[in-house]
C-alpha positions as CSV (number, residue, x, y, z in Angstrom):
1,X,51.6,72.5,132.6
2,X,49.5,74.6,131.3
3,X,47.0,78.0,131.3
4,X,47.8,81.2,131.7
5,X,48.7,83.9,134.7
6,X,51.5,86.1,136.1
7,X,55.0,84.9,137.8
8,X,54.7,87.0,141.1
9,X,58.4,88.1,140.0
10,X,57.6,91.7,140.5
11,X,55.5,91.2,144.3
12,X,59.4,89.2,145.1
13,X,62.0,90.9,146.9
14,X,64.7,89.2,145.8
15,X,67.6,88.2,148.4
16,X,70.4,90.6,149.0
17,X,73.3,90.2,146.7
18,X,76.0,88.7,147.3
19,X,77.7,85.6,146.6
20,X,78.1,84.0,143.5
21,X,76.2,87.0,141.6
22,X,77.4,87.0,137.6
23,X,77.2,90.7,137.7
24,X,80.3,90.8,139.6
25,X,82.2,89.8,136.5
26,X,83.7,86.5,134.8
27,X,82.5,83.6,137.6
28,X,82.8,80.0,137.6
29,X,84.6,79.9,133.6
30,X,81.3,81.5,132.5
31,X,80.7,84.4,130.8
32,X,80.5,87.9,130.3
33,X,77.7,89.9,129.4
34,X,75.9,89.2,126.3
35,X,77.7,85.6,125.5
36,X,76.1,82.4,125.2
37,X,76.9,79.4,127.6
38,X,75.8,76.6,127.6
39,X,76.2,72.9,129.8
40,X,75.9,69.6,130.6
41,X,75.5,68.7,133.7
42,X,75.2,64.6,134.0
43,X,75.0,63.3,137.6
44,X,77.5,60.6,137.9
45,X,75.6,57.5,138.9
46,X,77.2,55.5,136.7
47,X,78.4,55.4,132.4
48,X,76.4,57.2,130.4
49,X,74.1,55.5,128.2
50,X,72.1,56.9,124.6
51,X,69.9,59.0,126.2
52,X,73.3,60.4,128.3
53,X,74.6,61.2,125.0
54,X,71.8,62.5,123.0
55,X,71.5,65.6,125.9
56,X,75.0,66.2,126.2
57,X,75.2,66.3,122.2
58,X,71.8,68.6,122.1
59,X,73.6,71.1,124.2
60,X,77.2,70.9,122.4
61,X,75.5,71.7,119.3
62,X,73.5,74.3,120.2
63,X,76.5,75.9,122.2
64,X,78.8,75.1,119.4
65,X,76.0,76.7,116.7
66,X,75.7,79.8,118.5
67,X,79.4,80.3,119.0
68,X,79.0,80.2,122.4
69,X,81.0,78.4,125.2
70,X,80.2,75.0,126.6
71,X,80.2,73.4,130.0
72,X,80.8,70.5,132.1
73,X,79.6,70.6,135.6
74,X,79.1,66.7,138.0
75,X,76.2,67.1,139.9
76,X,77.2,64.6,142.7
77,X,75.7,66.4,145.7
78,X,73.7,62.9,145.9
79,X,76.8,61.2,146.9
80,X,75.6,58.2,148.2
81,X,74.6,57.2,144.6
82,X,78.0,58.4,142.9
83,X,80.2,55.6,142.8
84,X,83.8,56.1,143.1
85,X,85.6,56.2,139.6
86,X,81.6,57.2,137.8
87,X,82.9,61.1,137.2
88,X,86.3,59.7,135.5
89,X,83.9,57.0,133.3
90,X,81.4,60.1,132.0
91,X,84.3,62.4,131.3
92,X,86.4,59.4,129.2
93,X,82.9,59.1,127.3
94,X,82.6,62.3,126.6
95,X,86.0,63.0,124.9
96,X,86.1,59.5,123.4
97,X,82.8,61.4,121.1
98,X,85.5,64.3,121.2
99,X,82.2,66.7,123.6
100,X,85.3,68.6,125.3
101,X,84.3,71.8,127.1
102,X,86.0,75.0,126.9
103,X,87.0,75.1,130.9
104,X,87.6,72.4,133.2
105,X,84.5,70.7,134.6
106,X,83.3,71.5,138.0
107,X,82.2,69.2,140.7
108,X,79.2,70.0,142.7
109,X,80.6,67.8,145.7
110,X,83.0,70.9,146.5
111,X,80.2,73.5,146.1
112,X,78.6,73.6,149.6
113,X,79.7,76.5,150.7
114,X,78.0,78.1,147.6
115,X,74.7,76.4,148.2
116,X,74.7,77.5,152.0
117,X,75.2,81.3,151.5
118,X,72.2,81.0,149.2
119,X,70.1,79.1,151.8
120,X,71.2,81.9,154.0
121,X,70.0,84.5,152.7
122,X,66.6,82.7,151.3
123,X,66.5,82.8,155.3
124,X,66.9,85.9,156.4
125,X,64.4,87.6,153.4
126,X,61.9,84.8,154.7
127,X,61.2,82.9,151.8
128,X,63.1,79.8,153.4
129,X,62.1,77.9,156.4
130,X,63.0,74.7,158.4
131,X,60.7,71.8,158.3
132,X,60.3,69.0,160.6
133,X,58.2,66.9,158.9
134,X,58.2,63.1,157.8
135,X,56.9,62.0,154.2
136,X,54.4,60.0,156.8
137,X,53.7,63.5,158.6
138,X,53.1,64.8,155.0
139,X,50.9,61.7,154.2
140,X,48.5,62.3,157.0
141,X,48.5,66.3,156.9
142,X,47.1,66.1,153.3
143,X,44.6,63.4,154.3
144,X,43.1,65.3,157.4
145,X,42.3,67.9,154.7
146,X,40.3,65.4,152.5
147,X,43.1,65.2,149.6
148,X,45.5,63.3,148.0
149,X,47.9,65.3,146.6
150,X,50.5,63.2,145.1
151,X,52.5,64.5,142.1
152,X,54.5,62.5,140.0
153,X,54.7,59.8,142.6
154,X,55.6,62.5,145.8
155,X,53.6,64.4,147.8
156,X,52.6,67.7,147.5
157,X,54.0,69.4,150.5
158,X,50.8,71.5,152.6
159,X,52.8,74.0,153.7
160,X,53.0,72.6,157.8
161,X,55.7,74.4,158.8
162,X,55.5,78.1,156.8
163,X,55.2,79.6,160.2
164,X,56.9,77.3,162.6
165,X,57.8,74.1,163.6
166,X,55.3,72.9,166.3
167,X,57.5,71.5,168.4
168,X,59.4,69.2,166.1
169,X,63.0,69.2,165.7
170,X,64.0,70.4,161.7
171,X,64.9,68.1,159.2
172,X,65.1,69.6,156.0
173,X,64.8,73.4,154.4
174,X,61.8,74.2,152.1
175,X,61.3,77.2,149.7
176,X,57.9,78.9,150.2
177,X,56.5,78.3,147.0
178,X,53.7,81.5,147.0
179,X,53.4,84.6,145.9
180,X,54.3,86.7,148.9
181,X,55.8,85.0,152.7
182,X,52.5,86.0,154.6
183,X,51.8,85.4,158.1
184,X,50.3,82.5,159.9
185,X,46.6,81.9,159.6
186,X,46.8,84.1,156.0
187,X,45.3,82.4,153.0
188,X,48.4,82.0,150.9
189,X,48.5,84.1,148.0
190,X,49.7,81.2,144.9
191,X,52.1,81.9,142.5
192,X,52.0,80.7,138.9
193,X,55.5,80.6,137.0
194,X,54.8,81.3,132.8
195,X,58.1,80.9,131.0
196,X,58.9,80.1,126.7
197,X,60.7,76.8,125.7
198,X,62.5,77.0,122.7
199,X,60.7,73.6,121.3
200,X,57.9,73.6,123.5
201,X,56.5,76.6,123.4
202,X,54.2,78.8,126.2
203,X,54.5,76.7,129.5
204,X,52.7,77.6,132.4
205,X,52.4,76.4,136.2
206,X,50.9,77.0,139.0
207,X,53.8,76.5,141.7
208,X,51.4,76.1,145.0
209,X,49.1,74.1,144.4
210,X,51.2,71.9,141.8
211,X,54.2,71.5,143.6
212,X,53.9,73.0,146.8
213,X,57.0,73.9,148.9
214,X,60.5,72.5,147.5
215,X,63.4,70.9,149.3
216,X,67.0,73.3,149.6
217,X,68.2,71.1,151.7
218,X,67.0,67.6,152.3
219,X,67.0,65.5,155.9
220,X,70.1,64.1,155.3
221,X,72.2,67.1,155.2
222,X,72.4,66.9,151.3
223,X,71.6,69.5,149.1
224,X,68.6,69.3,146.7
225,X,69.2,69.2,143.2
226,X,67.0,72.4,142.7
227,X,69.1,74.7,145.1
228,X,72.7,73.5,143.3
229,X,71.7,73.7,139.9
230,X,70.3,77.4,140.2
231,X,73.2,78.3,142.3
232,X,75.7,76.8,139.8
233,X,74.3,78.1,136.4
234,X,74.1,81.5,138.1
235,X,77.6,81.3,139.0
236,X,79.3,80.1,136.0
237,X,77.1,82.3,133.7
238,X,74.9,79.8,132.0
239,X,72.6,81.6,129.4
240,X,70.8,78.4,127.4
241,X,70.0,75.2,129.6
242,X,69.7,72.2,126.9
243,X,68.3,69.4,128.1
244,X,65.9,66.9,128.2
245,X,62.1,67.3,128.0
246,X,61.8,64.9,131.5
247,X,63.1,68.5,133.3
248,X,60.8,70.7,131.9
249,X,58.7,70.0,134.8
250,X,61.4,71.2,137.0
251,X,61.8,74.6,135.4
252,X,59.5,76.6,137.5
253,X,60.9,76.0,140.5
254,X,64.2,77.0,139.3
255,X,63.0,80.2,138.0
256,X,61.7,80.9,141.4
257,X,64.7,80.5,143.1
258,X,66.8,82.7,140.1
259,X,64.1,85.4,140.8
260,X,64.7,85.3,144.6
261,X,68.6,85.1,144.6
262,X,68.7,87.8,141.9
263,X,70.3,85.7,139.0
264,X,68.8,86.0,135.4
265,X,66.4,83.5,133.9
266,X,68.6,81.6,130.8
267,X,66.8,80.5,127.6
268,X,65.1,76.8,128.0
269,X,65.8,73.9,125.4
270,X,63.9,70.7,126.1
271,X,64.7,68.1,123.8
272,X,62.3,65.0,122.9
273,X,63.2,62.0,125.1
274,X,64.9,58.7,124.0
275,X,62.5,55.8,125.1
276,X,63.2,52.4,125.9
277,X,61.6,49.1,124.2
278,X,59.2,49.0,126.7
279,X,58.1,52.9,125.8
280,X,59.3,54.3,129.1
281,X,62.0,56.9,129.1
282,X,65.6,55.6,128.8
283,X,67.6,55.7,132.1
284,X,69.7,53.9,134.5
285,X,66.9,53.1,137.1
286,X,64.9,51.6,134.3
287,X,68.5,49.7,133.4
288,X,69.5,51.4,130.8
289,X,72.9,49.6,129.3
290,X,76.0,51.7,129.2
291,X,77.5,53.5,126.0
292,X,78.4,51.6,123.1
293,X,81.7,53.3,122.2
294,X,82.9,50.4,120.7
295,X,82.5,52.8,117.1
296,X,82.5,56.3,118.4
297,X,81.5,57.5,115.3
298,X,78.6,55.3,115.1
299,X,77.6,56.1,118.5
300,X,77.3,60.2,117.5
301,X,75.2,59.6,114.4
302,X,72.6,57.3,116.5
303,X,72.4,60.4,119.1
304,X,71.8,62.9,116.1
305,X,69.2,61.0,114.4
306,X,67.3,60.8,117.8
307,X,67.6,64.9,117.7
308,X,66.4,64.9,114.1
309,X,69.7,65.6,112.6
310,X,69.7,64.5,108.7
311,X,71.7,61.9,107.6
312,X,75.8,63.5,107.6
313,X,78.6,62.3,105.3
314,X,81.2,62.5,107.4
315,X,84.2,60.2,107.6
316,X,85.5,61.5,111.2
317,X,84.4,62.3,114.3
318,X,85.7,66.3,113.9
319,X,84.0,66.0,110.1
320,X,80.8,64.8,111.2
321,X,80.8,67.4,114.2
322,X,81.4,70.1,112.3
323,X,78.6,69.4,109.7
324,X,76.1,68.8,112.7
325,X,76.7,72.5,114.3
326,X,76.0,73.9,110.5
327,X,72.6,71.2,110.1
328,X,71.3,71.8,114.1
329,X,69.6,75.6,113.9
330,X,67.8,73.5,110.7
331,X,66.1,71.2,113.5
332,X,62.6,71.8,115.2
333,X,64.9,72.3,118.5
């Protein structure tokens, strides 16, 4: 991501409020106005591993530093790939390293309702449509134009069904991802998302072209990861997402969709990423072995090396907490 341009922020109307707006007061055990909260947000697909840890410390510490509140929220909406029992395992990982947040954690699984009212009115202001298409569909659209827009391994959706469905019958629901809704056989006007990361700096993207249209609500009936998180920080008042610099990449679209549901834009952290042997970013699809907790201790200074913390003497888990919240606004992040 890079270059320079405007968000289209202003040309947006945003939906009508509503549901799950943090004006309305205290939501979700989130804030009131002016307070920092933060929150991790692990998807339970099984234990965490170092990487797990190193994000979930980043964001205690930075929560904990700026006297703020911190969060836990499971984002299960994939539940196919949640095993039963994974949401208890992360949670007993977590307060074995003594991470405990400051309201109980909430499940995403139970938030449907939420994410639908969005989706609804997305709808009715036009900025959300059905789709109909296949990722075969897709395939052949963006070769009968002469391209091959892949992205990250997926393709870059054309926009087939911005004004209708042709026929087919819908499978999922996409989020126009231009500058203004526009009518059929309009060139569409592109939209380019600029927002400041707290480590990385000026980040810029062009949302059209690079990403195309994104997924609310995928052919399976599942929400998409994009629609729950924005709903869900909006809800429980998040003001500073910490998290690793794999989701930077995600951060435009979710600014989109804060701009069009009327929620404010938090702060961004993205911190570095813990790699594997072979170089590739640590994770459980690239097998990614489970939490040593064997010495919790142990386990918390590995993760704040990785985030540049200096070496803490510290005989105790609470001790070596306490020093890390004083050393972490000393850290590049």
């Amino acid at each position: 991501m890079s270059g320079a341009g405007r968000s289209g922020g202003g040309e947006a109307q945003a939906a009508d409020a509503g549901v799950d707006r943090v004006d309305q007061g205290d939501r979700g055990d989130g804030r009131r106005a002016g307070r920092y909260v933060g929150r991790f947000a692990p998807s339970p697909t099984g234990p965490l591993h170092e990487g797990s840890l190193v994000a979930a410390l980043a964001s205690w510490l930075d929560a904990r530093a700026h006297g703020g509140r911190w969060l836990i929220r499971i984002e299960d909406v994939d539940g196919p790939r949640c095993p039963a029992g994974a949401d208890a395992m992360v949670l007993s990982q977590l307060a074995q390293v003594r991470l405990l947040p400051d309201a109980p954690p909430v499940w995403q699984s139970r938030r449907g309702a939420a994410y639908q009212a969005a989706l609804d009115r997305l709808v009715a202001a036009g900025w959300a449509y059905p789709c109909g298409c296949s990722r075969k569909d897709i395939a052949e659209a963006i070769a009968a134009r002469g391209g091959q827009r892949e992205r990250h391994g997926e393709l870059v959706y054309p926009g087939t069904c911005r004004h209708g469905l042709h026929g087919k019958p819908a499978r999922a629901w996409r989020l126009r991802s231009t500058a203004q809704v526009g009518r059929a056989g309009e060139a569409p006007v592109p939209l380019r998302i600029d927002w400041q990361d707290r480590r990385l700096g000026p980040q810029s993207q062009d949302l059209t072209d690079e990403v195309g249209d994104v997924v609310l609500k995928r052919a399976d009936g599942l929400w998409a990861y994009q629609m729950a998180v924005v709903v869900d920080d909006g809800w429980q008042g998040v003001t500073d997402v910490v998290r690793g610099e794999d989701l930077a990449d995600n951060t435009p679209r979710q600014i989109r969709l804060q701009e069009l549901l009327g929620l404010p834009r938090p702060r961004y952290l993205h911190t570095p990423l813990v790699l594997g042997d072979n170089g590739e970013k640590l994770s459980k699809q690239n097998g990614a072995r489970a939490l040593d907790l064997g010495d919790p201790l142990a386990a918390l200074r590995r993760a704040g090396e990785r985030l540049g913390l200096p070496a803490l003497a510290a005989r105790t888990m609470p001790e070596w907490l306490e020093r890390a919240v004083a050393a972490w606004p000393a850290c590049q992040c």
